[in-house]
N, C-alpha and C positions, 0 to 999 in steps of 0.2 A: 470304393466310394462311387455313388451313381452319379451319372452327368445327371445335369439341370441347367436350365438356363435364367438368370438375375433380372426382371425386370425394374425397369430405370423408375426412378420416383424424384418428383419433381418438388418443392416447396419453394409456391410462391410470392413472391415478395412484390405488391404494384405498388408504383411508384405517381402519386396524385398528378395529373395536367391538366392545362385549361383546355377546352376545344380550340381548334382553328375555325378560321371563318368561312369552309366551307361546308360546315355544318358536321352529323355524327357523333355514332358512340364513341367514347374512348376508348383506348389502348389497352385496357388495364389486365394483360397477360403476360408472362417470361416469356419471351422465346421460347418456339416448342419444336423440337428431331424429329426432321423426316427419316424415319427409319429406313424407309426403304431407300435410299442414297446413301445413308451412312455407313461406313466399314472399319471395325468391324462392328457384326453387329452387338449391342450390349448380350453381355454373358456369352459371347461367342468363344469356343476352344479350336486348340490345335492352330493359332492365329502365329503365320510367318511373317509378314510383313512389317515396316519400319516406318510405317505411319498409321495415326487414327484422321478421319477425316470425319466431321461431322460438318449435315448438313439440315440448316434450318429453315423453316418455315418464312421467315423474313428476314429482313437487314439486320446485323450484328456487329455491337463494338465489344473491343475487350475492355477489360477494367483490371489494371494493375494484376496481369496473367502469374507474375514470377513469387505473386505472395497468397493469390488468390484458387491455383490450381496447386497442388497437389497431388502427386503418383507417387502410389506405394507399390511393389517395394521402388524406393528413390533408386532413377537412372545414373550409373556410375560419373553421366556428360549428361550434363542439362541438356534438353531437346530444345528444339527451336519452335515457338507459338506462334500464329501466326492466321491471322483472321483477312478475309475478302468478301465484302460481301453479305450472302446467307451461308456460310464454308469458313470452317474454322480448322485447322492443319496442325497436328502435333507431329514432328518430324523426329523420332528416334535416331541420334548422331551414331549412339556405341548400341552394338549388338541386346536383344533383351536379353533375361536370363531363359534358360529353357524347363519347361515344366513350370512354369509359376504362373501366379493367376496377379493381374495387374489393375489396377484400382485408380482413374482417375477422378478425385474430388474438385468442382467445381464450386468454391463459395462466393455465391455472387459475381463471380468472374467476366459472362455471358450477360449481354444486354442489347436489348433493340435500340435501334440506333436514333427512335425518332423520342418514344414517350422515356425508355428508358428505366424499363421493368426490366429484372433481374432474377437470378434463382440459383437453388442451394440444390446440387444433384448428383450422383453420383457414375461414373461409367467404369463398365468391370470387361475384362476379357483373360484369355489364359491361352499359353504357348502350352501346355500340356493338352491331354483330354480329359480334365476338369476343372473343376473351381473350388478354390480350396472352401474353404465353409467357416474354420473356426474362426473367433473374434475376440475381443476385449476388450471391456467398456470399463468406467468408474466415475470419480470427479477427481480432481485438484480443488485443494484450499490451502488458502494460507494458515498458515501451521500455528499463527498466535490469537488472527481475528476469526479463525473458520468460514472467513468468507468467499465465494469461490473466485479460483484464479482465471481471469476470463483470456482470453488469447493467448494462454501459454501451447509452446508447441509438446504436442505427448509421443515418448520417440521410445520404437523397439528396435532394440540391436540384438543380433543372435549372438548367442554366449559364444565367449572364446578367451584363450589362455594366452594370448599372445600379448593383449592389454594389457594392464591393470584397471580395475574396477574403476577407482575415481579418475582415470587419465579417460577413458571411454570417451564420454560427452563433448572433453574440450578436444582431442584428437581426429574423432572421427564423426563421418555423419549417418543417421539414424536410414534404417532399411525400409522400418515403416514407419509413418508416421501419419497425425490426426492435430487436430485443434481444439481447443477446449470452448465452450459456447459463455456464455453470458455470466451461467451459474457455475462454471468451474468443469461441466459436465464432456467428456469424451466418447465416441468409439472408433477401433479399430477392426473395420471386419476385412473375410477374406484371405485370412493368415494361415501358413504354412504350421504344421505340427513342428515341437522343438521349444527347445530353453532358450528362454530371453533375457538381454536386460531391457529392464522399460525404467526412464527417465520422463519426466516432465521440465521445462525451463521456458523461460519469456522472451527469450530469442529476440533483444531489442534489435541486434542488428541483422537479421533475417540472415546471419549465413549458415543456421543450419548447425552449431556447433553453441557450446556454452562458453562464456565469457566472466570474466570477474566482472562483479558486480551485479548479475543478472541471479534470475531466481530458481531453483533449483527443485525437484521433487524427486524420490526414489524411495524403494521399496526395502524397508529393513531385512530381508532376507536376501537381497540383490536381485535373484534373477526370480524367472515365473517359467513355467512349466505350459507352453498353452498347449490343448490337448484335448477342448470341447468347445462348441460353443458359448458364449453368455459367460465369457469368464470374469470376475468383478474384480478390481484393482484399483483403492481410493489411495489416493497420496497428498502428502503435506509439503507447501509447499515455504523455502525460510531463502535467504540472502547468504549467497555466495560473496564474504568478503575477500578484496586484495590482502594479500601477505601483510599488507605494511599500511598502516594509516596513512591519510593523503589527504591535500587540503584541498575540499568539492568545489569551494567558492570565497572571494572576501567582499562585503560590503565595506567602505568607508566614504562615510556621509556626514554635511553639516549636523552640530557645530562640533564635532570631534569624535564620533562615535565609529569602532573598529568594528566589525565582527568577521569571525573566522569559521564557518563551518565545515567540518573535517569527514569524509567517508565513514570513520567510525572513529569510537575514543580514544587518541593516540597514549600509547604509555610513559610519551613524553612532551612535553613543548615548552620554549621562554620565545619569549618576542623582547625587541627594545628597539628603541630612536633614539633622536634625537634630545628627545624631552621624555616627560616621565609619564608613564601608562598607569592609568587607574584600572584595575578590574572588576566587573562588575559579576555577582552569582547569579547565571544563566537559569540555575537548576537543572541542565543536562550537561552528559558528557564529552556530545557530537559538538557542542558549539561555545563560544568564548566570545564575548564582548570586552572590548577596553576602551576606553575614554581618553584621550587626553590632556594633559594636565596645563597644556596654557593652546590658543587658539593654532591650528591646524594651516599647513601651509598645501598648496597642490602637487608639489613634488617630492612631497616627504617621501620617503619609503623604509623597510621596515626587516629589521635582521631576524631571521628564525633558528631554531633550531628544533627540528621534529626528530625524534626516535633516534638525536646524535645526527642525525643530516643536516648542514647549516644550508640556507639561503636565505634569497632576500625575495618581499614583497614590495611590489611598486603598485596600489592597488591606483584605480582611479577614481580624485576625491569629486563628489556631488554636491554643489556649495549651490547657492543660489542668493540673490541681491534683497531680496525680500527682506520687511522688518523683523527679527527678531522675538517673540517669546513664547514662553512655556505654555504647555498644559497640565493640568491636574488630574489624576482617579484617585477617587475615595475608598474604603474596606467596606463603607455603610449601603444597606441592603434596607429598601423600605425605611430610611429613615433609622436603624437598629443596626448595633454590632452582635457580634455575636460573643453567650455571655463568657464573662472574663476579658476582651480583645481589648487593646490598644486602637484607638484612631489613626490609620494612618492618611496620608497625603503622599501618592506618586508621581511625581515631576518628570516631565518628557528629558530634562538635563539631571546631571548629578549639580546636589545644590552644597552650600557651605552653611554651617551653623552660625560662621561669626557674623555671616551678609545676612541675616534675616533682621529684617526692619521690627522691634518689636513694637514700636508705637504702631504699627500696623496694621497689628493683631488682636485682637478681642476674644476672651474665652470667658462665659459668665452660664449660670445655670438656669431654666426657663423661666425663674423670679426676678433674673437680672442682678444674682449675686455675682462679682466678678472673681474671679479665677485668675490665681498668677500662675502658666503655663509650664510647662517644662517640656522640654524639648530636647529627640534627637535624632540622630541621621542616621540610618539603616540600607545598607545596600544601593551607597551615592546617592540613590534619587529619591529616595523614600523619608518624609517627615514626619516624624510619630509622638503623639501626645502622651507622655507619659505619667499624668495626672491620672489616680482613679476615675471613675465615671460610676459614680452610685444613683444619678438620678439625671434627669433629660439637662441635655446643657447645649451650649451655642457655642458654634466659630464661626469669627468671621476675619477675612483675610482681606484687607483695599488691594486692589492693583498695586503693584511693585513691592510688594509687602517680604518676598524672597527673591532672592537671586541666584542665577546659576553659576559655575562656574566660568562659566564662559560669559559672564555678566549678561546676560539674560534675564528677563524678569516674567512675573506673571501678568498678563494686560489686563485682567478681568478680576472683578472683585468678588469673593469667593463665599457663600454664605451659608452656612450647613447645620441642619437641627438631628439632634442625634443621641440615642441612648442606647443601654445596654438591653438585649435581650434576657432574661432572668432563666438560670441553668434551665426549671421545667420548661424553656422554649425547644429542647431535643426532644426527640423523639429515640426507639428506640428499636433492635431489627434482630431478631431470636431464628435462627435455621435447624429447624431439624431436619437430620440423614439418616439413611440408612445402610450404608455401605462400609467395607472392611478394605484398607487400600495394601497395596504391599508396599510400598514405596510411602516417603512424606510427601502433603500433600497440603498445599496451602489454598484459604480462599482468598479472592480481591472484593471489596465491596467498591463497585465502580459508578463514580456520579453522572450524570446528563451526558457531559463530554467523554466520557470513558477514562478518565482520569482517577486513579486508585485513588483513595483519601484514606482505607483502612483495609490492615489485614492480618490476618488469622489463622491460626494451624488447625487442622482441619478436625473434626471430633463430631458425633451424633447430634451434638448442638453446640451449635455457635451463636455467641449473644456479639453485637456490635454496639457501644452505648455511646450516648451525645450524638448524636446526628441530626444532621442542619434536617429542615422537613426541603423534601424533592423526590424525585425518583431517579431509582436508582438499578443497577444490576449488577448480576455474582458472575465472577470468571474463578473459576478452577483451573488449579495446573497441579500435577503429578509430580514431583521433584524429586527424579529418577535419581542425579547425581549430590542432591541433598545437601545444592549449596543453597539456599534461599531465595532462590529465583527461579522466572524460566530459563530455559537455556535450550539455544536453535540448534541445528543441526549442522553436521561436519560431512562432508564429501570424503575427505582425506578419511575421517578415522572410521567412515561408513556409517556413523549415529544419525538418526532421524531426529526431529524437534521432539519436545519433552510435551507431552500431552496435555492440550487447554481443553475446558469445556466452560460453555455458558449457560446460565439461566437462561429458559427459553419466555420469560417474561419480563415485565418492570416491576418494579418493588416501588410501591409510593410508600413513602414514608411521611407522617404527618407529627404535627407538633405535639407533645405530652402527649403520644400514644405509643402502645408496645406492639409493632408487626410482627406474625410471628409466619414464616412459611416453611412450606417441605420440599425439599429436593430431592427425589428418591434416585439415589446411582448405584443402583444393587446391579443396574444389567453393563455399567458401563465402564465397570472393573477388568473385563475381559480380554 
């Protein structure tokens, strides 16, 4: 391999000030290396010594050195950092290795001390007589949204049989390593020939090792072979869960409302008190609300049993002196349900059928025929008219017209015009493909929020019918293991996440019209 020598490249970042008042241009440059002071010099070989000194152009502060610099391959003993001045001191405690080429990354670390401009840079040198050359680059993304993982740490460890594969990351710390930019993007240059493993994770608590709970990426074949420059290595990035569910957090707030949200879905739980718990449907797994059933005291507290583990929770209650009562959300959209729907009324308390005041209440249709209501209660807090709606009609609610369970009322009088949408209000959304899957393979039709509302096994054309008018987009997943979902990835059993793709546009969907689009995945079968 021929010597060469690396010149250093600067990317800078200035940082806006005001002038002072004695007049002048501003500041607006990183700090810049006097070369000729500094040792070694960048790209310098054959280097013995047990410190780098660099030396700048003007005054210099550090900026959080222990998260912000970077040496690969990583010193077996943190070195000691240590800035004075224009002089900044990397002091090597334990011996280098010999024959390696050493790579200090600087992101933003280095700053003048007055305006406070910065720079992203890199510093190379080698105890052999060369530099090594090869490299490897790619991105990180999360494995279900594809959007890129920003400040995750990207770590290569040389293969070896002494580990086991999934123990690597939490056991030991990475030889090289790099950081992923904004878009998920990495590189590692500067690396020694030889098999790796390469890992990606988010490293919350910077020591360098992976932890439960944090995020994980790794290469379904395990290790890489680097062996040239320009080597490409994208990875997916999913949630490293604990063994065992665990409860993240509890709210419990005026006038009686529990919630519990859990690390992930436990396979088990009952809660009880004192008095008797109402449960309310969350519509997820992770998390649980219960209610109350007579007014809440502040030192309740609360017997569990998660996955066969009994304790107790004492959470702390949130009460406030404030007067009392509810609020309302309606189902109606412009004035319109959607067609078929029930009217309902969602009250911030779970309310009682028998406390609803019905001299209260008025339900008559836009002629001012009146309507004897019918009425019922849907997931505690929810009041639902279960009258047809064939033509435009009226409610109206006076203040105190329901009550909560916690005798609360509504203070405001409530007045709503509202009719059914008629079925031709959907619209309708036709996909043609062209692709052959080996695996099943489902589409999402996903609304505004990215919230699924419909889905589909996947086939040359897929029609989606009754659709609200909005825009909307398609997520694909690959359902490797062919249980009806996506399904993320396992460290332990070495499985990578189960393949998402998205539409790379919006789909508006309009009222009584038929969308029809193409999504062609003939190349992304591969």
């Amino acid at each position: 391999m021929k010597y060469f020598l690396v010149a250093i490249v600067f990317i800078v970042s200035a940082c806006a000030q005001i002038n002072d008042l004695t007049g002048g241009a501003d500041d607006d440059y990183a700090p810049q290396i006097d070369s000729a002071k500094s040792f070694p010099f960048n790209g310098q070989t054959n280097f013995e010594g047990d410190r780098v000194v660099l030396k700048f152009e003007e005054y210099i502060t550090l900026v959080k050195p222990n998260d912000n610099i970077l040496i690969t391959p990583r010193p077996e003993v943190a070195p000691i950092i240590s800035a004075h001045n224009k002089t900044l001191e990397i002091l090597f405690v334990a011996p280098l290795q010999e024959n390696t080429t050493y790579t200090i990354n600087f992101n933003r670390a280095i700053a003048d001390i007055t305006e406070k401009n910065d720079s992203i840079f890199q510093y190379v040198f080698s105890t052999g007589n060369y530099i090594d050359s090869l490299s490897i680059s790619g991105n990180v993304k999360d494995a279900f949204t594809n959007k890129g993982s920003d400040g995750f740490i990207v770590a290569l460890y040389p293969m070896t049989n002494e580990i086991q594969f999934d123990s690597i990351p939490y056991l030991t710390k990475p030889t090289y390593i790099s950081q992923t930019d904004k878009d998920g993007n990495y590189k590692i240059n500067y690396l020694k020939y030889g098999l790796y493993y390469l890992f990606a994770f988010d490293d919350r608590n910077k020591n360098l090792k992976l932890d439960d709970g944090e995020n994980i990426a790794f290469l379904p074949e395990k290790n890489i072979l680097v062996n040239r420059k320009n080597i490409r290595a994208d990875l997916k990035s999913f949630s490293i869960k604990s063994s065992e569910s665990e409860v993240d957090h509890v709210n419990f707030v005026e006038p009686g409302k529990l919630e519990i949200i859990f690390t992930f879905p436990p396979d088990s739980f009952t809660i009880s008190t004192s008095c008797a718990l109402l449960q309310e449907d969350t519509k997820s797994q992770d998390s649980l609300v219960f209610w109350l059933a007579e007014n809440p005291t502040a030192r309740m507290k609360f017997a569990t049993r998660l996955n066969g583990i009994e304790d107790t929770l004492k959470p702390l209650y949130k009460s406030s002196i404030e007067a009392k009562f509810m609020t309302a959300a309606t189902n109606i959209k412009e004035g319109k349900l959607q067609p078929g729907e029930k009217l309902k009324l969602t009250f911030s308390e779970p309310i009682l059928l028998e406390s609803i005041s019905t001299e209260k209440i008025r339900v008559m249709t836009s002629d001012s025929t009146v309507i004897t209501p019918v009425w019922e209660i849907e997931n505690l807090r929810t009041l639902v008219l279960t009258n047809p709606i064939d033509q435009a009609m009226i409610l109206q609610l006076d203040s105190g017209a329901v009550n909560s369970l916690y005798n609360h009322t509504n203070a405001n009088k409530i007045n709503i015009n509202f009719e059914n949408y008629p079925i031709s209000y959907y619209g309708s959304l036709i996909i043609n493909t062209d692709s052959v899957f080996n695996a099943p393979v489902l589409i999402y039709l996903l609304d505004s929020k990215g919230n699924a509302v419909d889905t589909s096994i996947y086939s040359k054309q897929i029609e989606f019918k009754n659709i609200s008018p909005g825009d909307y987009q398609l997520r694909l997943v690959i359902d490797e293991d062919n249980n009806g979902e996506w399904s993320s990835g396992s460290l332990t059993l070495g499985v990578i996440p189960e393949k998402v793709i998205y539409f790379n546009e919006t789909i508006a969907v309009k009222s009584k019209w038929v969308k029809e689009v193409d999504w062609f995945l003939k190349d992304l079968n591969k």
